[in-house]
C-alpha positions in Angstrom: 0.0 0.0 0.0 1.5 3.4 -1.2 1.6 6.7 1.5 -0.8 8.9 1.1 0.3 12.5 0.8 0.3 14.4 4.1 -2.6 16.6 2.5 -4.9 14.0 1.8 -7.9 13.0 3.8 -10.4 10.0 3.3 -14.0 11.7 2.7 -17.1 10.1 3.2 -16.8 8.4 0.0 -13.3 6.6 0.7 -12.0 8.9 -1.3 -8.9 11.0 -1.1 -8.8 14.5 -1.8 -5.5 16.8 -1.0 -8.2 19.6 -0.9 -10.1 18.9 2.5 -11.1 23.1 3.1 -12.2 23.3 -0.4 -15.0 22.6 -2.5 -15.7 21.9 -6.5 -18.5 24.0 -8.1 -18.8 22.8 -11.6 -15.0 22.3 -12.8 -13.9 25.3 -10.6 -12.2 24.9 -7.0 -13.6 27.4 -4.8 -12.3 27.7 -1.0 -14.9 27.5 2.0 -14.1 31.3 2.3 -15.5 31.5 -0.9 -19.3 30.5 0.8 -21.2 33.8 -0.1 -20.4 33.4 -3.5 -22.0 29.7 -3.4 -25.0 30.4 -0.8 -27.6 33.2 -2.0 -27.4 36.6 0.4 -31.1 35.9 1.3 -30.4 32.9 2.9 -27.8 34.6 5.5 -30.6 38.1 5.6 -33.5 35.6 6.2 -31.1 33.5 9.1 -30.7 36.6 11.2 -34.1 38.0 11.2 -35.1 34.8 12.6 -32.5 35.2 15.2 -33.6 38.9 15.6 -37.3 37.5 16.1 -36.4 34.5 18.7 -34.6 37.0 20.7 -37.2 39.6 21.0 -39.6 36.9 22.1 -37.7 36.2 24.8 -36.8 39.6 25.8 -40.9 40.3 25.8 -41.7 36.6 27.6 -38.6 37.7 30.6 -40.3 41.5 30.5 -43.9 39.5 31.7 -41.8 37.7 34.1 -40.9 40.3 35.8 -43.9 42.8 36.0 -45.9 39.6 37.0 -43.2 38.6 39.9 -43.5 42.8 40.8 -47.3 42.7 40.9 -47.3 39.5 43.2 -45.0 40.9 45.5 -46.9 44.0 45.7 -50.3 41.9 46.6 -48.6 40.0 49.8 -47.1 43.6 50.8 -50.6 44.9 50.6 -51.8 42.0 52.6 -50.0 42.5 56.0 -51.6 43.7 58.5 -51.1 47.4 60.3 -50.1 46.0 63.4 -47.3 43.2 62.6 -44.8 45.8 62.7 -45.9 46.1 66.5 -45.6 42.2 66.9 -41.8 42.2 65.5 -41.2 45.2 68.1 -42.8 42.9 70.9 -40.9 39.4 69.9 -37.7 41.6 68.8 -36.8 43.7 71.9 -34.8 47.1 70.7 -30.9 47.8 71.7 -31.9 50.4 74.5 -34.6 47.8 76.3 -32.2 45.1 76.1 -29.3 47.1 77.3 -29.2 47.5 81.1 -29.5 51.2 82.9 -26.0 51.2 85.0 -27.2 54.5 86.6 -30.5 52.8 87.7 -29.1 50.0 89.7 -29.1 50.3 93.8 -25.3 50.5 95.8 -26.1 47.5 97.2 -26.0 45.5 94.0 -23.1 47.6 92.8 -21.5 46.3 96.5 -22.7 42.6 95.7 -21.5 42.8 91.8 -17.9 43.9 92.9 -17.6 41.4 96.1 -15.5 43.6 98.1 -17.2 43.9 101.3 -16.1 41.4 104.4 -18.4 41.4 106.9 -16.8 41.0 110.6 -18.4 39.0 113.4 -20.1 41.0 116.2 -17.4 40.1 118.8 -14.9 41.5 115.8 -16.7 44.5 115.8 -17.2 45.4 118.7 -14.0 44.6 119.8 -12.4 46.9 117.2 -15.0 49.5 118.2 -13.8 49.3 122.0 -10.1 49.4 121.2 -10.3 52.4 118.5 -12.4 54.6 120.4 -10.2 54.0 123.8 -7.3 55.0 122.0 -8.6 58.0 120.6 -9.6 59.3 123.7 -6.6 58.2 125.3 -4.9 60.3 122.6 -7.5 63.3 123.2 -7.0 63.5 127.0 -3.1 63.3 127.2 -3.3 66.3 124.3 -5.4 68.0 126.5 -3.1 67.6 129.8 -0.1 68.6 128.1 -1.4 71.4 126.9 -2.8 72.2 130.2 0.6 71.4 132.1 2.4 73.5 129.1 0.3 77.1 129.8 0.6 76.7 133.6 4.2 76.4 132.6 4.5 79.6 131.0 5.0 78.0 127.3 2.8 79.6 124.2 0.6 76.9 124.3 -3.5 77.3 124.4 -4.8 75.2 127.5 -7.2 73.2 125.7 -9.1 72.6 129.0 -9.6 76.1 129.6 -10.7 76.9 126.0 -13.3 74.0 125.6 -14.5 72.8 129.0 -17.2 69.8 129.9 -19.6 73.2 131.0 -23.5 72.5 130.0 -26.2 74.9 129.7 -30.1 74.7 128.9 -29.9 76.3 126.1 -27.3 73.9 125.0 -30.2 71.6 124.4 -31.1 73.5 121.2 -28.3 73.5 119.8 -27.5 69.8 119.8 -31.8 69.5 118.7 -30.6 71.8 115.7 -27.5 70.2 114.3 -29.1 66.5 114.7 -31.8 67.7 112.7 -29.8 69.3 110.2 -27.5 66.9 109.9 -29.6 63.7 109.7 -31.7 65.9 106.8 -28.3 66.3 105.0 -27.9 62.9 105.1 -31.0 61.6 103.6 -31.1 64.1 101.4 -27.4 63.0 99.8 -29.0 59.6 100.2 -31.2 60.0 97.5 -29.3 62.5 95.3 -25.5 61.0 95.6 -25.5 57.6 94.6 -21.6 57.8 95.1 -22.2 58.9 99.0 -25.1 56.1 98.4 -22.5 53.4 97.7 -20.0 54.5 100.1 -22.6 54.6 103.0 -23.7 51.2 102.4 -20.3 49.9 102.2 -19.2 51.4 105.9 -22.9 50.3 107.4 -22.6 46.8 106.1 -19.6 46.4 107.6 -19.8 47.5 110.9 -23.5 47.3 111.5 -24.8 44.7 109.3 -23.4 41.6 112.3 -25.2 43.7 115.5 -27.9 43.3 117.9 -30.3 46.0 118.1 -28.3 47.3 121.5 -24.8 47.1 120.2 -26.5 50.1 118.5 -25.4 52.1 121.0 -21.8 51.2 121.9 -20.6 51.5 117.9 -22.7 55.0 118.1 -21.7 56.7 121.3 -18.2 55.1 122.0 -16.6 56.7 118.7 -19.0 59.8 118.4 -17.6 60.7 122.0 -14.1 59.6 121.3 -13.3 61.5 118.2 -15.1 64.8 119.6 -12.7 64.5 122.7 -9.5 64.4 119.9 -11.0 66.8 117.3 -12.9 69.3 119.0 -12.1 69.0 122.6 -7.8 68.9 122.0 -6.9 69.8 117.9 -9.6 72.8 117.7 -7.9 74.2 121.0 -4.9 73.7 120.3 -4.7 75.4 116.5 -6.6 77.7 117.9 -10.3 78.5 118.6 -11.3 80.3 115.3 -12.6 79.4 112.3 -9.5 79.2 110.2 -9.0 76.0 112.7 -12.0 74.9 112.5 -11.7 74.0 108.6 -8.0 72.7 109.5 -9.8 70.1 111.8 -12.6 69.2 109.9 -10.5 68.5 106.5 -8.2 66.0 109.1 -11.6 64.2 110.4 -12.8 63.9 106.9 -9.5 62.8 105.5 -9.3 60.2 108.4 -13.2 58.2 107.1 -11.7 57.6 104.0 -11.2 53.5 103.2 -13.0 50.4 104.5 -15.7 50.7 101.4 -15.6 54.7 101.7 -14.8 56.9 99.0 -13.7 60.6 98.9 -17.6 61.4 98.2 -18.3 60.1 102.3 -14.5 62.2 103.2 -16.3 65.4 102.0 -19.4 64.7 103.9 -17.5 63.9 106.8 -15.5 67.2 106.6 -18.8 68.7 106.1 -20.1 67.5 109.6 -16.8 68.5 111.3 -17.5 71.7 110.2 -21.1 72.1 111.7 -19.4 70.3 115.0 -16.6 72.8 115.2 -18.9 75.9 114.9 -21.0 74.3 117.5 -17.6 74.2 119.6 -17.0 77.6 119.7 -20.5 78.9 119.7 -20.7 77.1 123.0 -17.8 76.7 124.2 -18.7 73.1 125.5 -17.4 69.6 124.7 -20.4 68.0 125.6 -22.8 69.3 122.3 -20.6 67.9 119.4 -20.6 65.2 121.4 -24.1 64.6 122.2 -24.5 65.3 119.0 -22.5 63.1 117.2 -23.6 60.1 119.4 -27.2 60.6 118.6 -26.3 61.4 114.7 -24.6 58.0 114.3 -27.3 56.2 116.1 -29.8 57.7 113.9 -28.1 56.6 111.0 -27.8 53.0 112.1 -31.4 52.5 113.0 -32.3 53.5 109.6 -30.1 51.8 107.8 -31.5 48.9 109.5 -34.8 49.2 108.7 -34.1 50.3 105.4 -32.0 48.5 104.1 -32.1 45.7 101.5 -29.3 43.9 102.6 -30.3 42.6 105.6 -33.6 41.1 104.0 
């Protein structure tokens, strides 16, 4: 068998052409580029408008499609009722209801939340009550003697005995009726409006008061309410002398000295406060005994309410 030449292809015949991309049109050999000359124009004109028409069928057929789709859509939108909206608001709560108000929760939960507060037996307290308050007066009465002993010695030193005595009076009375009132108003009054003081408050009363009987009441309010009036007012005041320049100097010290154990600088300032209504009382009466009394019956005011006020001990 001879090799055919690398040209030739087998038609569908069997036979062998070297010409495979051309074609024979009587005894001429036109190429396949050649096709317009071999088909009629109208047969490629009449092919595309075909085309044209299919197209635009479909482009009509996808146009109804669509409008019909719209319309349908438009019908179920139509269809819901007015108060679904309210319904997806119920089941799907907004961001500010499901957000908690920080400023509306209570000290004591913000105490509870940060689980900082130790609370101290009774015999704890009261023991630390009975040692604090002896030392302070200890530390009051030799301040007082030595300032005593000092002036009869000749040296520039105030006798602190002479300028604030144990003296009483009637009208004494009112006084110490005027600055419990005013300052147990103060205090409920920041109560409400100081959530700060609020916290700070809690913290001290939960601590100290929250192990008590109803009658340790007294001892944790009269022990340290006469103790720090004997240091404060009865031997500082005297001693920086009896104005009001010193009566400022001693309150900032008291209020400086209630600062930790729960209390923050908001229940220093309110302390410095009360020094300063217990100083003027000092020298408006020149007696020991009404900031005392009157501290005493201010503290145990403020733990029988908290008491019976307060959540914690539910």
């Amino acid at each position: 068998m001879g090799f055919l030449p690398a040209n030739c292809h087998v038609n569908g015949t069997g036979t062998h052409s070297p010409w495979p991309m051309s074609a024979f049109m009587g005894r001429k050999l036109i190429g396949l580029h050649d096709k317009q000359k071999i088909l009629p124009t109208k047969f490629f004109c009449g092919l595309g408008g075909k085309i044209k028409a299919f197209a635009s069928r479909n482009s009509v057929k996808k146009l109804r499609k669509d409008r019909q789709a719209r319309e349908n859509l438009t019908l179920q939108t139509n269809k819901i009722a007015p108060n679904e909206d309210n319904g997806l608001e119920d089941r799907f709560p907004s961001e500010d209801d499901s957000v908690p108000d920080n400023n509306k929760v209570s000290p004591i939960d913000n105490l509870a939340a940060q689980g900082s507060i130790t609370i101290p037996s009774r015999g704890a307290v009261l023991q630390a009550c009975t040692v604090t308050s002896g030392l302070i007066a200890a530390l009051g009465i030799i301040i007082r003697q030595v300032s005593h002993t000092a002036s009869i010695e000749g040296l520039p030193i105030l006798d602190c005995s002479m300028e604030v005595s144990f003296g009483f009076e009637m009208w004494h009375l009112e006084l110490i009726a005027g600055l419990v009132i005013m300052v147990s108003s103060c205090r409920f009054f920041l109560l409400k409006t100081w959530p700060d003081f609020a916290e700070s408050s809690e913290a001290a009363n939960q601590q100290v008061l929250s192990s008590l009987q109803p009658l340790d009441y007294m001892v944790v309010a009269f022990l340290p309410g006469i103790s720090e009036e004997l240091l404060f007012r009865g031997a500082l005041l005297p001693l920086f002398g009896v104005n009001w320049k010193s009566v400022f100097v001693v309150a900032a010290i008291f209020g400086v000295l209630h600062l930790g154990g729960g209390r923050k600088y908001s229940f220093a300032i309110w302390a410095t406060f009360v020094g300063v209504l217990y100083g003027y009382a000092t020298i408006a009466s020149s007696s020991l005994i009404v900031p005392m009394a009157s501290h005493a019956i201010n503290n145990l005011i403020g733990g029988i309410s908290w008491r019976y006020t307060s959540k914690s001990l539910e």
